[in-house]
C-alpha positions as CSV (number, residue, x, y, z in Angstrom):
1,X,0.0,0.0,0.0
2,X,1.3,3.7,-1.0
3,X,2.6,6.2,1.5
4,X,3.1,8.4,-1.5
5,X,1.1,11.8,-0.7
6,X,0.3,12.7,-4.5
7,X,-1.0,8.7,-5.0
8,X,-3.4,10.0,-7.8
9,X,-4.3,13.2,-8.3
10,X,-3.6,14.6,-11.6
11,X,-4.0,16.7,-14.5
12,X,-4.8,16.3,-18.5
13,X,-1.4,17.5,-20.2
14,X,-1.3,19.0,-23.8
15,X,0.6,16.1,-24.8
16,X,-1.6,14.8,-27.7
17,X,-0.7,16.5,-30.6
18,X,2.9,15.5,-30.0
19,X,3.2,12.3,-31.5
20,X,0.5,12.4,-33.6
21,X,2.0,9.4,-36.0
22,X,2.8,6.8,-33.0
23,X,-1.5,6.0,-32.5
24,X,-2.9,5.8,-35.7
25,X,-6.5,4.0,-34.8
26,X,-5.3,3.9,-31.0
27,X,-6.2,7.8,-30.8
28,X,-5.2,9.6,-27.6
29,X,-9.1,11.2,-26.5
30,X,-9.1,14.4,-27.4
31,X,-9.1,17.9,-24.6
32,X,-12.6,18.3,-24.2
33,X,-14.0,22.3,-23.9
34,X,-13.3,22.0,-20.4
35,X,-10.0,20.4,-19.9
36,X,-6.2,22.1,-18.3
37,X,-4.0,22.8,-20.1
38,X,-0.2,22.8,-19.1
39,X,-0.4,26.7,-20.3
40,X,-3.2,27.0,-17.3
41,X,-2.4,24.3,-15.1
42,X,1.5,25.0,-13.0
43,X,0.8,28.2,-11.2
44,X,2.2,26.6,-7.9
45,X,4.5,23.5,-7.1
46,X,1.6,22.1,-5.5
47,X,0.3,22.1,-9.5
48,X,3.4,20.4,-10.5
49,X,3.4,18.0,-8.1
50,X,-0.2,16.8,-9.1
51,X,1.2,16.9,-12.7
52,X,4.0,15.0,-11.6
53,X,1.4,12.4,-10.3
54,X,0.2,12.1,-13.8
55,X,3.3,10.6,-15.1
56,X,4.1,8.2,-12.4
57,X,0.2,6.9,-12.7
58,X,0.7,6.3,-16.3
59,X,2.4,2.8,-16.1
60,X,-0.4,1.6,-13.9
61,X,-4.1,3.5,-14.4
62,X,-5.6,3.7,-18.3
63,X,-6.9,7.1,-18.0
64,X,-8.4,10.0,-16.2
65,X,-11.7,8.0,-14.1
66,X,-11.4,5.2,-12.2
67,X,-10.3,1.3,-14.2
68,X,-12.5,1.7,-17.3
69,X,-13.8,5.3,-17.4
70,X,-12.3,8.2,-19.6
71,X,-9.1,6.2,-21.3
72,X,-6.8,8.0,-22.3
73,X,-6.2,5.8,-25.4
74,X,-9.3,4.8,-27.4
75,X,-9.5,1.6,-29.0
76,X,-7.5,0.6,-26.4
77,X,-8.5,-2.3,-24.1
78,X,-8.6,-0.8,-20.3
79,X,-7.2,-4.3,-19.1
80,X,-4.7,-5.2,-21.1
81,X,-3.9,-2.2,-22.4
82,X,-2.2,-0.8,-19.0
83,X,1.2,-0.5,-19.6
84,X,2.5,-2.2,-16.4
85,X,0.3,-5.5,-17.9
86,X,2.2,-5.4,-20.9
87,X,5.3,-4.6,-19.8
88,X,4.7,-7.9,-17.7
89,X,3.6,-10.1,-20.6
90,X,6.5,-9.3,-22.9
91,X,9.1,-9.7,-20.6
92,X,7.4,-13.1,-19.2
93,X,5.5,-14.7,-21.5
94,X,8.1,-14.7,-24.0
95,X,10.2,-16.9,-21.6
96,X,10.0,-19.9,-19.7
97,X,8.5,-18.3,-16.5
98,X,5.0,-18.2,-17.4
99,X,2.5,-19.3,-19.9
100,X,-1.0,-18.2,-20.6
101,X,-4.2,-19.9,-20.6
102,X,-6.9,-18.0,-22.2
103,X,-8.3,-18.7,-25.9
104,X,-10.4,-15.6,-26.2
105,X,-7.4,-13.7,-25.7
106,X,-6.5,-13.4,-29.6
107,X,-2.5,-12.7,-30.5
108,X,-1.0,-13.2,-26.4
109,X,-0.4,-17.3,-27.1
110,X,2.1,-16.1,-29.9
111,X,4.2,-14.0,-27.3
112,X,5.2,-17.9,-25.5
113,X,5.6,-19.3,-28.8
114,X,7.6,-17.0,-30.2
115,X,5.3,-16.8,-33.4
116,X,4.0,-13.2,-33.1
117,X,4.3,-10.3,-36.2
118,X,3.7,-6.7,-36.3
119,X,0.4,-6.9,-35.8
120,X,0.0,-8.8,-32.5
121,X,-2.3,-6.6,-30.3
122,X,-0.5,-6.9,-26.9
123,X,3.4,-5.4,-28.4
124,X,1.7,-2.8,-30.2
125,X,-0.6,-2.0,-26.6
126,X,2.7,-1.8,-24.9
127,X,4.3,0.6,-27.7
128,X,1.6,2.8,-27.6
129,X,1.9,3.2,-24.3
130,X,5.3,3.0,-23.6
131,X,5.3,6.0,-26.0
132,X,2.3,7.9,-24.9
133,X,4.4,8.1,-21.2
134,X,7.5,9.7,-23.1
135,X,5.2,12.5,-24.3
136,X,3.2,13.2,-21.1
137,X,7.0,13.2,-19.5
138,X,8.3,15.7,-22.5
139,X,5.5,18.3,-22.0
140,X,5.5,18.3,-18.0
141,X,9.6,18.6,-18.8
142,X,8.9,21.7,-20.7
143,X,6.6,23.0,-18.7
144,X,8.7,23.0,-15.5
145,X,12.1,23.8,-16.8
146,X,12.0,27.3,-16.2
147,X,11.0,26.6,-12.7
148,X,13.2,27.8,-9.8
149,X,11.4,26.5,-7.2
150,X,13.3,23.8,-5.2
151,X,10.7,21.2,-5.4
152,X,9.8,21.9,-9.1
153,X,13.8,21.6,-9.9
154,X,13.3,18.3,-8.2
155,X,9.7,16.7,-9.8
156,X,11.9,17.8,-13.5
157,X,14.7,15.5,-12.5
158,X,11.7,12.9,-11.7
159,X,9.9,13.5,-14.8
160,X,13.7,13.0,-16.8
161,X,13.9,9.8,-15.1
162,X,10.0,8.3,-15.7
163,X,11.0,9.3,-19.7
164,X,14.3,7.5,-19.2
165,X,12.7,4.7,-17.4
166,X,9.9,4.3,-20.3
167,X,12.6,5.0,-23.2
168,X,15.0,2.4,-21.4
169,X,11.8,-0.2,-22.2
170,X,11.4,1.0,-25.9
171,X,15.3,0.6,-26.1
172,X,15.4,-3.3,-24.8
173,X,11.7,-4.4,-26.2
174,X,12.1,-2.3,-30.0
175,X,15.2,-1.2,-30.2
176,X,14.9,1.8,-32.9
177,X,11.5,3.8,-31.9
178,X,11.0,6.9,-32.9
179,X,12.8,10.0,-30.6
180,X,11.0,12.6,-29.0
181,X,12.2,15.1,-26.4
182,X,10.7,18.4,-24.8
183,X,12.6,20.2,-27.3
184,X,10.3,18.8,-30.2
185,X,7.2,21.0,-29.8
186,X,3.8,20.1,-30.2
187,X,2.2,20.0,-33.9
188,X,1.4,17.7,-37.1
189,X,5.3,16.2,-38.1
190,X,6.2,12.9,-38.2
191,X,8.8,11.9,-35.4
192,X,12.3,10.8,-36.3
193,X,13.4,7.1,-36.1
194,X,16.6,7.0,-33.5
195,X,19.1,3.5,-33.5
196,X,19.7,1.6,-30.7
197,X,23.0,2.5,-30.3
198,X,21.9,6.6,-29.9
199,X,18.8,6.0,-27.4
200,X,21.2,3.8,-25.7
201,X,23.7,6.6,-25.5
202,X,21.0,9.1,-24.9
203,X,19.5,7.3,-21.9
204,X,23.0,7.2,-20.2
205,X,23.4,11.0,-20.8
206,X,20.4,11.6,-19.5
207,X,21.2,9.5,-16.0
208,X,24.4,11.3,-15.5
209,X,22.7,15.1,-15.6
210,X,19.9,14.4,-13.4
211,X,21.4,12.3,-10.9
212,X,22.3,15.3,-8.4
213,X,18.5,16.8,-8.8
214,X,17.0,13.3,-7.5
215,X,16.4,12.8,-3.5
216,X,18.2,10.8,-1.4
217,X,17.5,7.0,-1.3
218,X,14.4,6.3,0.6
219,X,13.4,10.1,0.7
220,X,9.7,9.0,-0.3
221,X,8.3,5.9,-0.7
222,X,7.1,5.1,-4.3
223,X,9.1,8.2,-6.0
224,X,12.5,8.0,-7.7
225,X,15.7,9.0,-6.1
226,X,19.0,8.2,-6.5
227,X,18.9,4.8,-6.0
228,X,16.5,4.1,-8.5
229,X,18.7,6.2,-10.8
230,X,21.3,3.9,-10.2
231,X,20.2,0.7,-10.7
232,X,18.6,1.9,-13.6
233,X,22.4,2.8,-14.5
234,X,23.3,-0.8,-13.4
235,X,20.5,-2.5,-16.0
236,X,21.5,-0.1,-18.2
237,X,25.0,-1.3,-18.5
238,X,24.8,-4.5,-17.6
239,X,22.8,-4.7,-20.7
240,X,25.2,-2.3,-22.6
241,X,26.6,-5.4,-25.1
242,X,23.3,-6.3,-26.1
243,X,22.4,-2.2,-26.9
244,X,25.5,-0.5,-27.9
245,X,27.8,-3.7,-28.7
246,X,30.1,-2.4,-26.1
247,X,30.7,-4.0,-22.5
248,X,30.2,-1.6,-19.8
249,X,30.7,-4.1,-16.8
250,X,32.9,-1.9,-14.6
251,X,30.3,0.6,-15.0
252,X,27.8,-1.4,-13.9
253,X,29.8,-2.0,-10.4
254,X,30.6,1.7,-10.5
255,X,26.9,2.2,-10.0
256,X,25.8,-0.5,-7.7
257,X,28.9,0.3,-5.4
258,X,26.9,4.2,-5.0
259,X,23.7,2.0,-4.1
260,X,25.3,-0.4,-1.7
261,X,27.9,2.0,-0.3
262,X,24.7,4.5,1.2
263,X,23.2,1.0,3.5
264,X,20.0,2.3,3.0
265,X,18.7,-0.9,1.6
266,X,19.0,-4.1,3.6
267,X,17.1,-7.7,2.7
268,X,14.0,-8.4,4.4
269,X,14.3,-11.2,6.7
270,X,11.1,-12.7,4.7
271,X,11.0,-13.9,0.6
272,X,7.7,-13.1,0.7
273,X,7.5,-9.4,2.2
274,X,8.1,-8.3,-1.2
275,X,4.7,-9.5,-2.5
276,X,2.3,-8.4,-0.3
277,X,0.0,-6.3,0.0
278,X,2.1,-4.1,3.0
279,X,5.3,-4.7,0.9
280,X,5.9,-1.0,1.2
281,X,7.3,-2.1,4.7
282,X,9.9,-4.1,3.2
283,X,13.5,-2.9,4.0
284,X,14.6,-4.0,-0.1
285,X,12.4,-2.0,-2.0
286,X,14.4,0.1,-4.2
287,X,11.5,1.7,-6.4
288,X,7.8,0.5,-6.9
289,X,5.0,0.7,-9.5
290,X,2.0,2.1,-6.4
291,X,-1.5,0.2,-6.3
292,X,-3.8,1.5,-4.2
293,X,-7.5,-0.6,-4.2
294,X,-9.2,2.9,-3.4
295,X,-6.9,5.2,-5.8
296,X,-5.1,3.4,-8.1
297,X,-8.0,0.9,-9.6
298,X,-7.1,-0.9,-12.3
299,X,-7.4,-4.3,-14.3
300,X,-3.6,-4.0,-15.4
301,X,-0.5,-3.9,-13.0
302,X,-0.6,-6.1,-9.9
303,X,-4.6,-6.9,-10.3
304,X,-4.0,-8.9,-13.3
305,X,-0.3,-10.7,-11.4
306,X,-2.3,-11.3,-8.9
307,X,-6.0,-12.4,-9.9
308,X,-4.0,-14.1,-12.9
309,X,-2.2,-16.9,-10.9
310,X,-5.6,-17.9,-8.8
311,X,-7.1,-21.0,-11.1
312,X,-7.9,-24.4,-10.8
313,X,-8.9,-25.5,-7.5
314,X,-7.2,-22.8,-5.7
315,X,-9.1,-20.1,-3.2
316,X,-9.0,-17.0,-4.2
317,X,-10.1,-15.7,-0.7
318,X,-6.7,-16.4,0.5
319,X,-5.2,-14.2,-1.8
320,X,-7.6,-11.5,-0.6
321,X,-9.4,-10.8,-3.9
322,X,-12.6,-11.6,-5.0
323,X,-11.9,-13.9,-7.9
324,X,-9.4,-16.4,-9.7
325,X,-8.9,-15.3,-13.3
326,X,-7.2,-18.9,-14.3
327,X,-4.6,-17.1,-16.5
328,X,-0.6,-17.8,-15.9
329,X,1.1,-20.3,-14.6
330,X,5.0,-21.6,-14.9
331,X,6.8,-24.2,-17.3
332,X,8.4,-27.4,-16.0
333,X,11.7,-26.3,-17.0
334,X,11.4,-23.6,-14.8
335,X,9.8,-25.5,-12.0
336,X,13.1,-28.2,-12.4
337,X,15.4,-25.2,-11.1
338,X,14.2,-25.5,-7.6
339,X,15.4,-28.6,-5.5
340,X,11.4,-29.0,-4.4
341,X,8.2,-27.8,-5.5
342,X,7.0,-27.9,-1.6
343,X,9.2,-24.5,-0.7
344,X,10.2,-26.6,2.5
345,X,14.2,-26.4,1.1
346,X,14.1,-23.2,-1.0
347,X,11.4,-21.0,0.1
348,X,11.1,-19.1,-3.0
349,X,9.2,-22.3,-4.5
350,X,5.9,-21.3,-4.4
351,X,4.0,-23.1,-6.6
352,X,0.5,-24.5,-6.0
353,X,0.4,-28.1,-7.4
354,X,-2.6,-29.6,-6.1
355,X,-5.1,-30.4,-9.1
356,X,-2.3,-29.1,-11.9
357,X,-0.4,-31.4,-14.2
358,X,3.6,-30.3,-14.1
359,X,3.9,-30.6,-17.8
360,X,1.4,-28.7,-20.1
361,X,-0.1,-30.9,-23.0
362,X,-2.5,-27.6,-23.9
363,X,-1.3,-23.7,-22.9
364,X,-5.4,-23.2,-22.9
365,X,-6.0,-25.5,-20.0
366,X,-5.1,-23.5,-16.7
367,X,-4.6,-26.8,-14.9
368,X,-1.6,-27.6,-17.2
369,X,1.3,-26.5,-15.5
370,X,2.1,-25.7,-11.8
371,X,0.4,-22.2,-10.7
372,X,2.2,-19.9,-8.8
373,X,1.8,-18.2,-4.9
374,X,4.0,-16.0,-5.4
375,X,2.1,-12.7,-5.3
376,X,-1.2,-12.2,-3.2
377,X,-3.2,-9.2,-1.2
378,X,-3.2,-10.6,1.9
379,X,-0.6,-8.4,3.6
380,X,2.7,-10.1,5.4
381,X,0.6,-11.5,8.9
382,X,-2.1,-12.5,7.0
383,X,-4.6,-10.1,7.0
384,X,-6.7,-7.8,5.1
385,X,-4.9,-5.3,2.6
386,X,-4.5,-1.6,4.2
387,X,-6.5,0.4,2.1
388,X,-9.6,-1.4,2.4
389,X,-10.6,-0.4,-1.0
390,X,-12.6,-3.6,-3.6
391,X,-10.6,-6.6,-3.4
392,X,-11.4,-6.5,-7.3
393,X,-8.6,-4.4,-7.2
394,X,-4.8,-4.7,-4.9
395,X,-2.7,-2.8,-2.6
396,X,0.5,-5.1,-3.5
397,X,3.0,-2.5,-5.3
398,X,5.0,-4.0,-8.1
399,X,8.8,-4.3,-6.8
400,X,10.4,-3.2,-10.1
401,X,13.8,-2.8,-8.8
402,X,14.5,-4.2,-5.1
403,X,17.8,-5.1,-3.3
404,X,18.0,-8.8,-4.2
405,X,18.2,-7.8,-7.8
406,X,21.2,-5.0,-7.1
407,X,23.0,-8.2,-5.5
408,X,22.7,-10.6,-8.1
409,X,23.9,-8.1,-10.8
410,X,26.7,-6.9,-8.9
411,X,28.4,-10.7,-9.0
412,X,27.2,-11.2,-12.7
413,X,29.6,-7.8,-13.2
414,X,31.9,-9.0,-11.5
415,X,31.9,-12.6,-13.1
416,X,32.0,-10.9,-16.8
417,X,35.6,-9.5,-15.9
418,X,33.9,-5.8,-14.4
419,X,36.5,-3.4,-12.5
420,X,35.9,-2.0,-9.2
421,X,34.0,-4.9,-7.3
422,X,35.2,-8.4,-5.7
423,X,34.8,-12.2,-6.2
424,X,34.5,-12.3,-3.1
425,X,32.1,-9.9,-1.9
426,X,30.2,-11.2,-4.9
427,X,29.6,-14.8,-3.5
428,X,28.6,-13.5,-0.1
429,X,26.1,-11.4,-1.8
430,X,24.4,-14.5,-3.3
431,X,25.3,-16.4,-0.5
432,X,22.7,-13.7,1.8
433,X,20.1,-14.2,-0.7
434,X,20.5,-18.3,-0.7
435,X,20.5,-17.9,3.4
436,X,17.2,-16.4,3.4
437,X,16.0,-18.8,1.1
438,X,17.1,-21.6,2.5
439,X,16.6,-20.1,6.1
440,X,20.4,-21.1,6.7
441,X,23.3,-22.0,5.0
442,X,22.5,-25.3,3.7
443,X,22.1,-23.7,0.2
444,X,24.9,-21.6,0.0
445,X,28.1,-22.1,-2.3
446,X,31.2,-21.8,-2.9
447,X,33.8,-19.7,-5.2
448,X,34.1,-22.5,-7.5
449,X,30.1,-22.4,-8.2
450,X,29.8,-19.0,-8.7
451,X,29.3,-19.1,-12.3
452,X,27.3,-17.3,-14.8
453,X,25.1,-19.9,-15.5
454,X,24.7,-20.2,-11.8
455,X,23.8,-16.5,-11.6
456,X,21.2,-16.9,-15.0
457,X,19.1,-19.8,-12.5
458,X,19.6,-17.9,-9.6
459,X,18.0,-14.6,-11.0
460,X,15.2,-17.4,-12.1
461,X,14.5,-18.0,-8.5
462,X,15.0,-15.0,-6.9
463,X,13.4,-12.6,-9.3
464,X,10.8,-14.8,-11.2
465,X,7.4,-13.0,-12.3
466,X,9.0,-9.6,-11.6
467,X,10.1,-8.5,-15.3
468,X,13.7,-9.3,-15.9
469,X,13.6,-13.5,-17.4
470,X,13.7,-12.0,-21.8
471,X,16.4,-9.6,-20.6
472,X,18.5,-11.9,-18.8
473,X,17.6,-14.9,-21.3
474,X,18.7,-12.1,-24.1
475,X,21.8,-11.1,-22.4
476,X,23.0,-15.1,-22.2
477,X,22.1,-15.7,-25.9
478,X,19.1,-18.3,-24.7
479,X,15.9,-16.6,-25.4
480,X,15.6,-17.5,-29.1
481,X,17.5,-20.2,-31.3
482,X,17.9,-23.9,-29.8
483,X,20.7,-24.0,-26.9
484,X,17.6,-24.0,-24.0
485,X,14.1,-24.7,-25.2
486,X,11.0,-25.0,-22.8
487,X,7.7,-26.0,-23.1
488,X,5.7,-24.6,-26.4
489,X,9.1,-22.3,-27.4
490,X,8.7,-21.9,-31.3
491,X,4.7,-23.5,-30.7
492,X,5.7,-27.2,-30.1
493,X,5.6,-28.9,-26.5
494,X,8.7,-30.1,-26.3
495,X,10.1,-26.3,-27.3
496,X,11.6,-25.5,-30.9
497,X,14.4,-23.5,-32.3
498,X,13.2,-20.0,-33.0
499,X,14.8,-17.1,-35.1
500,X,17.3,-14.7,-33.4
501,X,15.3,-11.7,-35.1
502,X,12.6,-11.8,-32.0
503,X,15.2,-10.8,-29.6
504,X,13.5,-7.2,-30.9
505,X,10.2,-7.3,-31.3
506,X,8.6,-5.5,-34.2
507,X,7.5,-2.0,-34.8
508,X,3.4,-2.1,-34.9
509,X,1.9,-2.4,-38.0
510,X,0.0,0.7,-37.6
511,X,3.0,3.1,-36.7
512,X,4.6,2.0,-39.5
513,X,1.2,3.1,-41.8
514,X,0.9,6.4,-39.9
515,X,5.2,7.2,-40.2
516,X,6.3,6.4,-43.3
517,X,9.9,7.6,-42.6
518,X,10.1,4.1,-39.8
519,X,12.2,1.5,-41.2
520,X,10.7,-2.0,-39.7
521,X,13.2,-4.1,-37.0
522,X,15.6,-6.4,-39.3
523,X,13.3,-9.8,-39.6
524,X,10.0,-8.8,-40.0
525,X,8.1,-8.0,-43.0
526,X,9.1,-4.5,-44.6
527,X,12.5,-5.3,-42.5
528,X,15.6,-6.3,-44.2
């Protein structure tokens, strides 16, 4: 549940001329007679601040009223066209984490088997969004850049680092999108296409100005800081080979070491205080996506993680929601890399097998495959979630970068041949999260087994279901081709080959009819 004192109050920005060519028949609604605009709107920096509100609710809320009133995106399915629900499904259903059960859902079984083309629904719901948060973040950066005001100064850095944070997803998921910035002014024109190498380089630029404009780590809960600026950094260059074809490893240490050297952040002594619906008290919680069942009500975000693992025969009382949406579930060949399905040996293991078949003769049957506990409303001792809001909708806050996950890419960095960290201080990193898992040190290992296929499982089991398994599988050279196949990979059961080209997925279909100066990602049709 949020602590965060602007949790959803907000403004309509004059963002929607800006990129007029990225929407095509997924039109932003129009101002209507009565609508703010930014030219009326900041007269105070308690107007910015509710503006600022704005951008942080756009990965989680469809529009202006409520989960399914006043979209801001027409055409647009308020469900599964949140941005925090896409996000989600093209970073995990693309992998062997999870796989999806329902039929009715048109173009989301080609996502697990790796099948889908420029006009699959759910990547060009993501684009549009993913792009739609840029411009609200470009106009409330113009509009506040004059600003002297202390607190304005700081919701600018903010609003740099949402853009960065929603560019840094077009960068892994599309690699060349079009490139906007404040200094592109509203009006008819048809945005440039940028390379990945550029928005790569861009993004990184970006981190480095901002960085002293951010709060201190932990200054408020649910709002970026420094530490969210660095591990952004850390992903950033962790990833850098796959972006700019440049290794940036010692960088990557560089920026964890600011993290780790403040101790602001320590492991909660419980797995499970992450996922819950008072995980805003955990002590690892580096930055959050903010639900809120009475101000942040949506279908998207945590609602759908969390209704979407309750199926089968499974309660979804217990979970603290009013219904089991029978969606996702996990692979066998993810459920091998655990030593037990029970959790009694590694307590991140929480699966629910009772009633499910391990291996999965049909993705459209819920009970094929082994669901997952991971997530629920309940809050840590068991009891109702805070807000008392409709347990149609969740307090649980999406954990999108948490202490665990600093850890784990700290020893990768190191392991890689990064400058500026320690093998050593690597493996006892691990080593704390296998303690807690294990609940003592009967799962930890030694220098010999700290390897990077090692770290690839352990990031598996640590950080399942949280957004990271097609970057890492990327990184490692696994997600496509045939060196590790899972369950319906490439649309067979037993897993197939599939082409390297979908480590990018496609430019939509219809921004590539509304922009006719895109070029299509190498691969797909009207590529190269």
């Amino acid at each position: 549940m949020k602590i965060i004192s602007f949790k959803m109050t907000m403004v309509m920005l004059t963002v929607f001329a800006l990129l007029t060519s990225c929407f095509s028949d997924l039109d932003p609604q129009p101002l209507g007679p009565n609508s703010v605009t930014s030219a009326y709107a900041y007269n105070t920096p308690a107007d910015y601040k509710m503006g600022l509100a704005k951008l942080y609710a756009s990965f989680v809320v469809a529009g202006q009223s409520g989960p399914g009133a006043d979209p801001d995106i027409s055409n647009l399915d308020i469900g599964f066209g949140i941005y925090l629900r896409g996000y989600w499904n093209l970073q995990e259903l693309t992998t062997d984490e999870a796989v999806y059960s329902w039929t009715e859902d048109g173009t989301i079984h080609p996502l697990h088997w790796q099948t889908w083309t420029p006009t699959n629904t759910f990547i060009g719901a993501l684009y549009t969004r993913v792009m739609l948060t840029v411009a609200y973040c470009n106009e409330f950066i113009r509009a506040s850049a004059a600003s002297t005001n202390t607190d304005v100064k700081m919701y600018h850095a903010e609003a740099r680092f949402i853009r960065a944070l929603a560019y840094s997803h077009a960068l892994d998921l599309f690699g060349n999108p079009p490139f906007v910035t404040e200094a592109d002014e509203p009006g008819s024109f048809f945005p440039k296409q940028t390379t990945r190498a550029d928005l790569y380089a861009y993004i990184e630029k970006e981190l480095t100005e901002i960085e002293e404009g951010l709060g201190e780590p932990k200054f408020e809960y649910g709002r970026a800081d420094k530490a969210a600026l660095w591990m952004l950094q850390a992903k950033l260059y962790l990833n850098a080979k796959v972006y700019s074809g440049t290794e940036r490893n010692t960088e990557c240490i560089t920026a964890l070491n600011k993290l780790l050297s403040r101790n602001a952040y320590t492991l909660s002594t419980e797995y499970r205080h992450n996922f819950v619906a008072d995980n805003n008290t955990s002590p690892e919680l580096i930055f959050t996506i903010n639900h809120d069942a009475v101000h942040t009500q949506t279908y998207g975000g945590m609602a759908y993680i969390i209704h979407g693992e309750i199926g089968g025969n499974m309660n979804s009382a217990d979970f603290g929601v009013s219904s089991g949406w029978a969606q996702n579930r996990v692979t066998p060949e993810f459920v091998a890399k655990f030593p037990d399905t029970s959790g009694d040996s590694d307590a991140r293991a929480m699966f629910h097998t009772d009633g499910q078949k391990l291996e999965i003769d049909d993705v459209g049957t819920f009970t094929d495959g082994y669901a997952v506990t991971k997530f629920t409303n309940k809050t840590l001792a068991g009891g109702s979630a805070p807000s008392g809001g409709s347990i149609d909708f969740v307090d649980t806050d999406y954990p999108m970068f948490r202490l665990a996950d600093a850890y784990l890419m700290y020893a990768e960095a190191v392991l890689r041949g990064g400058a500026g960290g320690s093998q050593s201080t690597a493996l006892d990193y691990v080593n704390a999260i296998r303690t807690r898992a294990f609940g003592d040190d009967s799962g930890n290992i030694n220098a010999g087994q700290l390897t990077l296929s090692f770290i690839l499982d352990e990031r598996a089991r640590e950080l399942y279901w949280e957004g990271h398994r097609r970057t890492d599988l990327i990184r490692y050279g696994l997600l496509t081709g045939g060196d590790y196949l899972w369950s319906w990979k490439g649309n067979t059961k037993a897993g197939a080959p599939t082409e390297a080209f979908r480590n990018l997925f496609p430019i939509p279909a219809f921004e590539l009819a509304a922009n006719p100066t895109l070029k299509q990602n190498d691969g797909y049709p009207g590529g190269e």
